[in-house]
C-alpha positions as semicolon CSV with decimal commas, in nm:
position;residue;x (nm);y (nm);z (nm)
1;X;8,201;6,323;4,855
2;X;8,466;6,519;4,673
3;X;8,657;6,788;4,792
4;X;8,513;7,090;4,669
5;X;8,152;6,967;4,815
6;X;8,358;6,939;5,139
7;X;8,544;7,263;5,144
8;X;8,209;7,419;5,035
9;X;8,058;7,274;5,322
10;X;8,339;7,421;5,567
11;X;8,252;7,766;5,400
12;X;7,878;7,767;5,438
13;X;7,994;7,660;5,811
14;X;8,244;7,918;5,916
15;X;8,055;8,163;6,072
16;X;7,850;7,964;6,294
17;X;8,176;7,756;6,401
18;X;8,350;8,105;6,453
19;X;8,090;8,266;6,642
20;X;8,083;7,896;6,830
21;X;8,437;7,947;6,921
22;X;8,361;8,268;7,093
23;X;8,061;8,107;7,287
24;X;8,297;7,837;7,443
25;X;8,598;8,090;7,539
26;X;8,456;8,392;7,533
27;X;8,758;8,563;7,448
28;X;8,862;8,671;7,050
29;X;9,195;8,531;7,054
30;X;9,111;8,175;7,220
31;X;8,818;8,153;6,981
32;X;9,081;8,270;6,705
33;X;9,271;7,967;6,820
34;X;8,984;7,718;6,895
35;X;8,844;7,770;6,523
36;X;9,185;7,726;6,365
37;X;9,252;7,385;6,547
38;X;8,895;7,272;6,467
39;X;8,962;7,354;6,117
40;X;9,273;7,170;6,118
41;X;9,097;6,833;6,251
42;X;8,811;6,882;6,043
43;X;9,038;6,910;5,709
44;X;9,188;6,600;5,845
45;X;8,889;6,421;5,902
46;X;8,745;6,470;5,561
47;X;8,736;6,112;5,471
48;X;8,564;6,025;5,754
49;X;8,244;6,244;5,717
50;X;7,937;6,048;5,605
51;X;7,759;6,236;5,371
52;X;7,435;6,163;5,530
53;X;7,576;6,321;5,837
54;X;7,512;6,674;5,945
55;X;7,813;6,858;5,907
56;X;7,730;7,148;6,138
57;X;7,677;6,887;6,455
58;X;7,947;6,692;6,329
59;X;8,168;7,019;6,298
60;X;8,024;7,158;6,635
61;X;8,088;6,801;6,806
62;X;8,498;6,832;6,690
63;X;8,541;7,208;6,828
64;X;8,334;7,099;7,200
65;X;8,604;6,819;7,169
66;X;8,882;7,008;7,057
67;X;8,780;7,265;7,323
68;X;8,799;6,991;7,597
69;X;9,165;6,844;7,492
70;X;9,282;7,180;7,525
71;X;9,172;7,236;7,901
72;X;9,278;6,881;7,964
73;X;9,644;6,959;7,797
74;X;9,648;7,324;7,976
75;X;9,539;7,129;8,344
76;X;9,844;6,922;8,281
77;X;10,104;7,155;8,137
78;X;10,025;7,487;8,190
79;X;10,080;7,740;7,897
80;X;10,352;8,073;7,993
81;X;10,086;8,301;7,831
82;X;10,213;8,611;7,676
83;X;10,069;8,925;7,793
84;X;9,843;9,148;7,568
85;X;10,175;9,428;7,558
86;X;10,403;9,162;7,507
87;X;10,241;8,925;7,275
88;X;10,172;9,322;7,074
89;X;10,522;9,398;7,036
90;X;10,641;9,052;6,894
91;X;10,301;9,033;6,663
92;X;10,211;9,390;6,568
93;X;9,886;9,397;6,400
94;X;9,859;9,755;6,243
95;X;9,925;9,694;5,888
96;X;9,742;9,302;5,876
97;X;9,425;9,254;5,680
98;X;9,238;8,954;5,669
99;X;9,219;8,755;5,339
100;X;8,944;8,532;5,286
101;X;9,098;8,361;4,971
102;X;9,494;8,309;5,158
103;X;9,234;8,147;5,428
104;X;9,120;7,885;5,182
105;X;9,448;7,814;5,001
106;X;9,639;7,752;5,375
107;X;9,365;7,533;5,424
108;X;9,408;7,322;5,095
109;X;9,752;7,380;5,137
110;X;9,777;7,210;5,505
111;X;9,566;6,940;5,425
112;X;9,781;6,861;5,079
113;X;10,085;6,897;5,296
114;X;9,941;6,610;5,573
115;X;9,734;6,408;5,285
116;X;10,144;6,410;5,137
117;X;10,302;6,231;5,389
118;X;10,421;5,879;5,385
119;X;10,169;5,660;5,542
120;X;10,396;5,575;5,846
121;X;10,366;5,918;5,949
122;X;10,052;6,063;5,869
123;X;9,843;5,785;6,009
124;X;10,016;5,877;6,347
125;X;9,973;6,266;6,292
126;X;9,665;6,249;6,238
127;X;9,539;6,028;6,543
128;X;9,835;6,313;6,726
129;X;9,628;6,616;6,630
130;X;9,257;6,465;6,702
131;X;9,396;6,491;7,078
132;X;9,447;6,098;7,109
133;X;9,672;5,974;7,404
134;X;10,016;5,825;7,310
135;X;9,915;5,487;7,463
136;X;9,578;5,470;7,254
137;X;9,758;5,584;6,975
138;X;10,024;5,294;7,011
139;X;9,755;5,022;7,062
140;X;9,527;5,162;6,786
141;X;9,892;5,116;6,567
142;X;10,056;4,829;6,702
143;X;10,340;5,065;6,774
144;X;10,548;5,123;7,073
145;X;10,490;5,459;7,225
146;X;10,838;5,586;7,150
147;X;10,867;5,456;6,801
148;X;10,508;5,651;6,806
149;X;10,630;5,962;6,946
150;X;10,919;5,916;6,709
151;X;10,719;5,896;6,384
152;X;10,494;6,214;6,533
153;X;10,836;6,447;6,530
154;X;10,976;6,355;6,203
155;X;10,602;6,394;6,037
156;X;10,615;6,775;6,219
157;X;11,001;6,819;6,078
158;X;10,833;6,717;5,774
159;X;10,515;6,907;5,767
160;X;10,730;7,242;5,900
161;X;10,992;7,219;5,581
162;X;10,679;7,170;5,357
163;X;10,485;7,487;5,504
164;X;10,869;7,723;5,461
165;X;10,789;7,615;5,122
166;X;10,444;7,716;5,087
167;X;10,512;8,065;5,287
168;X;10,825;8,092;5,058
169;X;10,592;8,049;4,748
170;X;10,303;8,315;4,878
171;X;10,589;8,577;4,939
172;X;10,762;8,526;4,645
């Protein structure tokens, strides 16, 4: 399947995962943040959807999971949340808009940006942001879990210099 048959799929899809989003957390900005991580994994994933699959139970199947690494990873380390008045003064939101077409070029952007790195790290980041364990991740790789953990940090140094460059590009 080629990429534009992909990403046209994710369009036709992004209401229903949206309003999904908001059906699991029932609040805006979880399902803000739900959505955005699904739509991370599912960029990610793209070479690993069958064409003969549905995508909208193979999209809804990633958030539920997504959704349920989260609580896991909250039960364990639990989040200093921002409150509403707080989280308002460091992010005001009077003068933002929402742009449909910056949407899809962070999209193709991010996954160009993870697609980009070497092997060695992407393979790891990617198995990182599907929610996998370090252990599973190290016997999936035949890695030790801190050369793992390792090769995770440097892809994020990596993938963090990359996206100053893209936010340096849209500004410009």
């Amino acid at each position: 399947m080629k990429t534009s048959e992909f990403q046209s799929l994710i369009e036709k899809n992004t209401a229903l995962l949206q309003n999904l989003a908001f059906q699991l957390t029932g609040d805006a900005n979880n399902a803000k943040d739900l959505y955005q991580d699904t739509m991370l994994k599912i960029i990610c994933n793209e070479g690993k959807f069958d064409i003969n699959t549905n995508f909208k139970n193979w999209s809804h199947t990633i958030m539920k999971n997504t959704l349920i690494n989260i609580y896991r990873k909250n039960v364990r380390h639990p989040l200093n949340l921002l409150d509403a008045n707080e989280a308002e003064r460091c992010y005001p939101l009077q003068n933002s808009t929402y742009n449909e077409g910056l949407s899809h070029l962070n999209m193709e952007f991010l996954s160009r940006a993870i697609n980009g790195l070497e092997d060695k790290f992407r393979a790891p980041f990617k198995l990182y942001i599907e929610g996998m364990k370090y252990e599973e991740m190290a016997d999936v790789l035949h890695v030790p879990v801190e050369r793992l953990r390792s090769l995770i940090f440097k892809a994020r140094e990596l993938l963090q210099v990359k996206l100053k460059e893209y936010r340096y590009e849209i500004t410009a």
